[in-house]
C-alpha positions as CSV (number, residue, x, y, z in Angstrom):
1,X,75.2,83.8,127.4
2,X,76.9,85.6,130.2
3,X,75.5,85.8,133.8
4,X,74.7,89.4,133.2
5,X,72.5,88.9,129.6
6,X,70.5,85.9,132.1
7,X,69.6,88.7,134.4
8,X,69.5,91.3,132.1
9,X,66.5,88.7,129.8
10,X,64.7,87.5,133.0
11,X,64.3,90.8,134.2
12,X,62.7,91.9,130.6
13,X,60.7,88.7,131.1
14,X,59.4,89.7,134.5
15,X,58.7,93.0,133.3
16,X,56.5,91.7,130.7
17,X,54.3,89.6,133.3
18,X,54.1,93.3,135.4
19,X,53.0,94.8,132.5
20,X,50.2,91.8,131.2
21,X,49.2,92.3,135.0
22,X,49.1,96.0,135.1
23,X,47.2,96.3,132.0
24,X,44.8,93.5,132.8
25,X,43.6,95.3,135.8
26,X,44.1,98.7,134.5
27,X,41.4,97.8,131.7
28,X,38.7,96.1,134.5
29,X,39.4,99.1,136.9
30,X,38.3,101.8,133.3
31,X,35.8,99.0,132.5
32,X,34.1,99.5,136.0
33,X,34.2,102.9,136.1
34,X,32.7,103.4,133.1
35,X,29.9,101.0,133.0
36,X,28.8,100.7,136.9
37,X,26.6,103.7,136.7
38,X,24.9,102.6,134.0
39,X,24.8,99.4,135.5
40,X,23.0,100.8,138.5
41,X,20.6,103.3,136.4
42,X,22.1,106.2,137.8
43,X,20.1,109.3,135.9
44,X,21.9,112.5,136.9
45,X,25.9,112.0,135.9
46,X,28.7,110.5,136.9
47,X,28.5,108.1,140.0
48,X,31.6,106.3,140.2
49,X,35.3,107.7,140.0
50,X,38.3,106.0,140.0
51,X,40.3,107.3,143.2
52,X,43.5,106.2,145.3
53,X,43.3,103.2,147.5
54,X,44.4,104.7,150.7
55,X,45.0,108.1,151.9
56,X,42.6,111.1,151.5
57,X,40.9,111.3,148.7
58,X,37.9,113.4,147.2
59,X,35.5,112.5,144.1
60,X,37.2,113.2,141.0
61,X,39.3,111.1,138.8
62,X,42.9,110.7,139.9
63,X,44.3,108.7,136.7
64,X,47.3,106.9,137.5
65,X,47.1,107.6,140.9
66,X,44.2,105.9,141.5
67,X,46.7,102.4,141.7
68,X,48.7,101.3,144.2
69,X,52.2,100.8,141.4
70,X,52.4,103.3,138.6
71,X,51.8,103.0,134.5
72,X,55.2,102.8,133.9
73,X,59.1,102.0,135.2
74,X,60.7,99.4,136.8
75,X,57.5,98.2,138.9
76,X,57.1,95.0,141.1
77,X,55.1,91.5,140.1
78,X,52.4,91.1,142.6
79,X,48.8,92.0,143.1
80,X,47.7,95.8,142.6
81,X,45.0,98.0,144.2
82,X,43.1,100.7,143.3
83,X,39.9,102.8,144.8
84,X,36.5,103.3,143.6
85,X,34.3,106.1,144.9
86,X,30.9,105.3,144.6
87,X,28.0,107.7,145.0
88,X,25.5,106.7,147.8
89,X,22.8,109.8,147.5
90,X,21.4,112.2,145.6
91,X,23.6,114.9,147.5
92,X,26.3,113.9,146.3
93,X,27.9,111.7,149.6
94,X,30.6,108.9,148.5
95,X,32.4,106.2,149.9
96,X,35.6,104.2,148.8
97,X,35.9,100.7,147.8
98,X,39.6,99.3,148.1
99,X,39.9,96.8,145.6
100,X,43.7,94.2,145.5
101,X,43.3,92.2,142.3
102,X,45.4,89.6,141.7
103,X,46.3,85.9,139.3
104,X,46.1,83.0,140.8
105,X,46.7,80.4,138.2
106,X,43.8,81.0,135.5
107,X,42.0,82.8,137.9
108,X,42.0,86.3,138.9
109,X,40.6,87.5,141.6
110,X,39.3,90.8,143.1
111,X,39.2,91.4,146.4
112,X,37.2,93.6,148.1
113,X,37.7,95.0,151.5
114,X,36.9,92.8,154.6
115,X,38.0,89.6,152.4
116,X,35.0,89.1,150.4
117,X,35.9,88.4,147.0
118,X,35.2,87.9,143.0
119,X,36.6,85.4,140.6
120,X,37.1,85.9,136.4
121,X,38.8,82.9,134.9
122,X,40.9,83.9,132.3
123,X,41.4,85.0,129.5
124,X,38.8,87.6,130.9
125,X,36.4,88.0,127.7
126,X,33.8,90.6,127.0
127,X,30.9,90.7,128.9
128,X,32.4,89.5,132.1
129,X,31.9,92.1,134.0
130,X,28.6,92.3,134.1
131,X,28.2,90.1,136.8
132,X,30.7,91.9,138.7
133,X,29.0,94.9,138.2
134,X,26.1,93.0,140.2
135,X,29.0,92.0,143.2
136,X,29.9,95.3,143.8
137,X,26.2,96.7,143.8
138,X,24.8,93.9,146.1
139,X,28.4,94.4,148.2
140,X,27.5,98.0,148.9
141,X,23.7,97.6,149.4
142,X,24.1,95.0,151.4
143,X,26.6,96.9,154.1
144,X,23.8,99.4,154.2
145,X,21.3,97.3,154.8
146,X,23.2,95.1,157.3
147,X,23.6,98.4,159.2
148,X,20.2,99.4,158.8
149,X,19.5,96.2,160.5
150,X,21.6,96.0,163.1
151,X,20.3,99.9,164.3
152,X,16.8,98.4,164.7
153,X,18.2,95.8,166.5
154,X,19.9,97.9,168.6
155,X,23.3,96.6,167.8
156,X,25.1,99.1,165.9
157,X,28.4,100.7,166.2
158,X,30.6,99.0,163.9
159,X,32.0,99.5,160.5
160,X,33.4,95.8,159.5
161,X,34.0,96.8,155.9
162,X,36.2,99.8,156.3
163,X,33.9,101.9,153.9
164,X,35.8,105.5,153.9
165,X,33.1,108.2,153.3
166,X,34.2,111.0,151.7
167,X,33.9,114.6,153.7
168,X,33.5,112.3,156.7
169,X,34.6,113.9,160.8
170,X,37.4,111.9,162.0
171,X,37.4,111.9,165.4
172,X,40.3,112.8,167.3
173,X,40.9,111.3,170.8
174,X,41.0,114.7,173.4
175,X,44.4,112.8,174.4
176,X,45.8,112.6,171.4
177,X,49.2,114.2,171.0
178,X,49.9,116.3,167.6
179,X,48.1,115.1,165.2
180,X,49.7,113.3,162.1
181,X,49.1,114.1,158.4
182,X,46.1,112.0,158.2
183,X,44.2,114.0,160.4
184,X,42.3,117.0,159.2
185,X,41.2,119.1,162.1
């Protein structure tokens, strides 16, 4: 075997792992957007969309885009992210969830925002995400009632998980110089 074919076959190999990864969180990301509202009783239509990680984004499902390394191509081996807009009210108000999921041995973990974190041991098998289903709902009612909490005891003002909300003002500093494109004035 020539230096070259070495390459050329660890490369094909490495590809495969980016693709077993890839798909494996491709399949839990569909899996959750399908089955959370259900999960959470949700009686009037779609609750949860499947939406970038970063950037702008607005209620609606994004496909492909809604990951941080595409479907397909030469892609790299490492963990992968991906956003989940969740409905909050009966107006229709969302936030994003920025989820990095990643193997660690025969583990793989999801984490969630500010660090805090579920584990599936693999082989992931049906039925597993129920509980997860659970994490994410107690994750997001919990920020709301930790800030709920901290305005009655008049210490509020901060937003340690990062929720983005969509339709939400930004605020601009009155000093700030033009404005880049993630402003929307």
């Amino acid at each position: 075997m020539s230096r070259f074919e070495e390459l050329i076959a660890t490369v094909e190999t490495y590809q495969a792992l980016v693709e077993e990864n890839y798909s494996r969180i491709r399949r839990l990301a569909e899996e959750v957007r399908g089955g959370l509202c259900d999960y959470i009783g949700a009686p009037d239509g779609i609750c949860v969309h499947l939406v970038p990680p970063t950037g702008p984004f607005e209620p609606r499902a994004y496909g492909d885009l809604a990951f941080s390394i595409p479907p397909r191509g030469f892609r790299p081996l490492g963990p992968v992210a991906f956003g989940l807009a969740f409905r909050v009210s009966k107006q229709a108000d969302w936030l994003r969830l920025r989820f990095e999921c990643r193997k660690a041995g025969d583990e793989f973990i999801v984490g969630i925002e500010d660090g805090a974190e579920y584990t599936f041991h693999l082989p992931m098998q049906e039925g597993d995400s129920g509980p997860f289903y659970a994490h994410i709902y107690q994750y997001i009612l919990g920020w709301f009632r930790e800030n709920i909490e901290s305005y009655q005891d008049g210490s509020y003002g901060t937003r340690s998980i990062g929720f983005d909300f969509f339709g939400e003002p930004r605020r601009v500093p009155e000093a700030a110089i033009a404005p880049g494109p993630d402003f929307k004035l």
